[in-house]
C-alpha positions as CSV (number, residue, x, y, z in Angstrom):
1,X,3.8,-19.5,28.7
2,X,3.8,-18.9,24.8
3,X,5.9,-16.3,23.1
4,X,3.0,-14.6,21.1
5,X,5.7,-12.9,18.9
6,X,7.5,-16.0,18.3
7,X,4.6,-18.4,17.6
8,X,3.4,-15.5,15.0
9,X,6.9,-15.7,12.6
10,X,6.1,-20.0,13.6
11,X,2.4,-19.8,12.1
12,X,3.7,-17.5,9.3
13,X,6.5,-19.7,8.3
14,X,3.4,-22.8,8.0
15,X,1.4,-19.7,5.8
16,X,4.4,-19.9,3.7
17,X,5.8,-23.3,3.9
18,X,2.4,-24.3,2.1
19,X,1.9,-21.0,-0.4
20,X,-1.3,-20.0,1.6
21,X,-2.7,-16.6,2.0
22,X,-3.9,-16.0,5.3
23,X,-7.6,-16.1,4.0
24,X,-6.6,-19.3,2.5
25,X,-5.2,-20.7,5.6
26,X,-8.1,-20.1,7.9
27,X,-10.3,-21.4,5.1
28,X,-8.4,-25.0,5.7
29,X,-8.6,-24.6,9.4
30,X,-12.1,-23.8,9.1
31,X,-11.7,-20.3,11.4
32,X,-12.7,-16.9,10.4
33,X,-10.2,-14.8,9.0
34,X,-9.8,-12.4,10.6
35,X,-8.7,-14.7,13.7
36,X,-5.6,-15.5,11.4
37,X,-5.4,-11.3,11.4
38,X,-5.3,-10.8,15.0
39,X,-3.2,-13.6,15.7
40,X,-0.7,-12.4,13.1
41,X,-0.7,-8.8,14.3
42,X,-0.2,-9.8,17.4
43,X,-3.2,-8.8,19.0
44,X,-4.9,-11.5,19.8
45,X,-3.4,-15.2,21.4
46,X,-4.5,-18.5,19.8
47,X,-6.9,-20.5,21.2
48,X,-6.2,-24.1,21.9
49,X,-9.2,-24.6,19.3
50,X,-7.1,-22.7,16.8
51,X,-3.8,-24.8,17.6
52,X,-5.5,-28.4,17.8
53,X,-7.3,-27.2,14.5
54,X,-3.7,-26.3,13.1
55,X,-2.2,-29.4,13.7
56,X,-5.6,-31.5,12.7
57,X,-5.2,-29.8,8.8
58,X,-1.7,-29.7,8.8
59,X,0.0,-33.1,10.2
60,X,3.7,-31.9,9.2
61,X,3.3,-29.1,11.8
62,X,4.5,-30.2,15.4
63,X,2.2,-29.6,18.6
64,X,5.8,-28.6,20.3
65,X,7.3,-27.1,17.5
66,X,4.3,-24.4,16.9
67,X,3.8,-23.4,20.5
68,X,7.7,-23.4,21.6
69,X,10.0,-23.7,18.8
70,X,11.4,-26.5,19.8
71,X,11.6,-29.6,17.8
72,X,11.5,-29.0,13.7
73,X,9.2,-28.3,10.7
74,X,7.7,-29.7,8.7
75,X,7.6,-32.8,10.8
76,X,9.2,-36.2,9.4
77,X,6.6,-37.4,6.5
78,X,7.1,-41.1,7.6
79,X,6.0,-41.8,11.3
80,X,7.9,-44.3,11.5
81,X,11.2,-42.9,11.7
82,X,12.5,-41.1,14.7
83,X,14.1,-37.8,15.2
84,X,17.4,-37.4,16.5
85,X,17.2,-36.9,20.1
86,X,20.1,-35.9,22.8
87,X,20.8,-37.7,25.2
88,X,19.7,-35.4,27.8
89,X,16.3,-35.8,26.4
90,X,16.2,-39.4,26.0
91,X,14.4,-40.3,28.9
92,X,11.2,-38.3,28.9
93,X,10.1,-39.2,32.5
94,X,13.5,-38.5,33.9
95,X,11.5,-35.2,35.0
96,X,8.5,-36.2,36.3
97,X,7.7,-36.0,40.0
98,X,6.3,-39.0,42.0
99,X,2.8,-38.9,43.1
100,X,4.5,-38.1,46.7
101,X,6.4,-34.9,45.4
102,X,3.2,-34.1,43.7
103,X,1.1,-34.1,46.7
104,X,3.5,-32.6,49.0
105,X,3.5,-29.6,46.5
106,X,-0.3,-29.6,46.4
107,X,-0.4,-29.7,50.2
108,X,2.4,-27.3,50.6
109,X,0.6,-24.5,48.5
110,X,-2.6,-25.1,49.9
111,X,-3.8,-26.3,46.4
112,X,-6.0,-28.9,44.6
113,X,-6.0,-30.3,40.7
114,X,-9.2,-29.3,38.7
115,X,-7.7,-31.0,36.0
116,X,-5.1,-32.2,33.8
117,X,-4.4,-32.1,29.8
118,X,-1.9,-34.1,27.8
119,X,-1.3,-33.2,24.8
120,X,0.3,-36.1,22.1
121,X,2.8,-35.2,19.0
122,X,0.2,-36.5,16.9
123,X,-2.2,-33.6,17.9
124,X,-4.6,-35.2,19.8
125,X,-5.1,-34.7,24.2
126,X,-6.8,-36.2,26.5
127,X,-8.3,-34.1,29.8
128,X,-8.7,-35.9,33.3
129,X,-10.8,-34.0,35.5
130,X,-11.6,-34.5,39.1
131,X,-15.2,-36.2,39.8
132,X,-16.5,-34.8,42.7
């Protein structure tokens, strides 16, 4: 779950990072501005519309970075280099469940998928939903 508080001082510090005013800012993004109030005052949580469109103006800002604080910004400018990663992170599947530890969970809580999102660094997702 996001840290409203925290991804507030995160969107601020991308306000700053590129001289914006908040009007400014949700000018680029193309959202009204007084969604960029509420967010900032805390009283409202972003969308995923107002993260993807975040990330879609401003390519130096991480997907992981903005919601969770972890990785860095602004992102690397060349794509082609990599971060520095630990080595407990170097394996990215290393905690992911097999489709059998999946289903045993589903079966054990008496639940079904609807549907699932992936979100990439570069922004983008792509939603797999259940056909019925």
């Amino acid at each position: 779950m996001i840290n409203n508080e925290e991804f507030t001082k995160r969107l601020q510090k991308v306000i700053d990072f590129y001289g914006e005013s908040a009007s400014s800012f949700a000018e680029k993004i193309s959202v009204q501005r007084s969604s960029i109030s509420h967010i900032l005052s805390g009283r409202n949580k972003p969308s995923l519309d107002f993260v993807l469109k975040v990330l879609s103006s401003f390519p130096e800002v991480e997907l992981y970075w903005l919601m969770n604080g972890k990785g860095k910004f602004p992102a690397l400018p060349n794509q082609n280099q990599k971060p520095e990663v630990s080595e407990e992170k170097s394996n990215p599947t290393s905690n992911l469940k097999s489709t059998s530890q999946i289903s045993s969970t589903l079966i054990s809580e008496d639940k079904t998928i609807e549907r699932i999102v992936i979100f990439y660094k570069d922004g983008t997702f792509k939603s797999f939903e259940e056909s019925h």
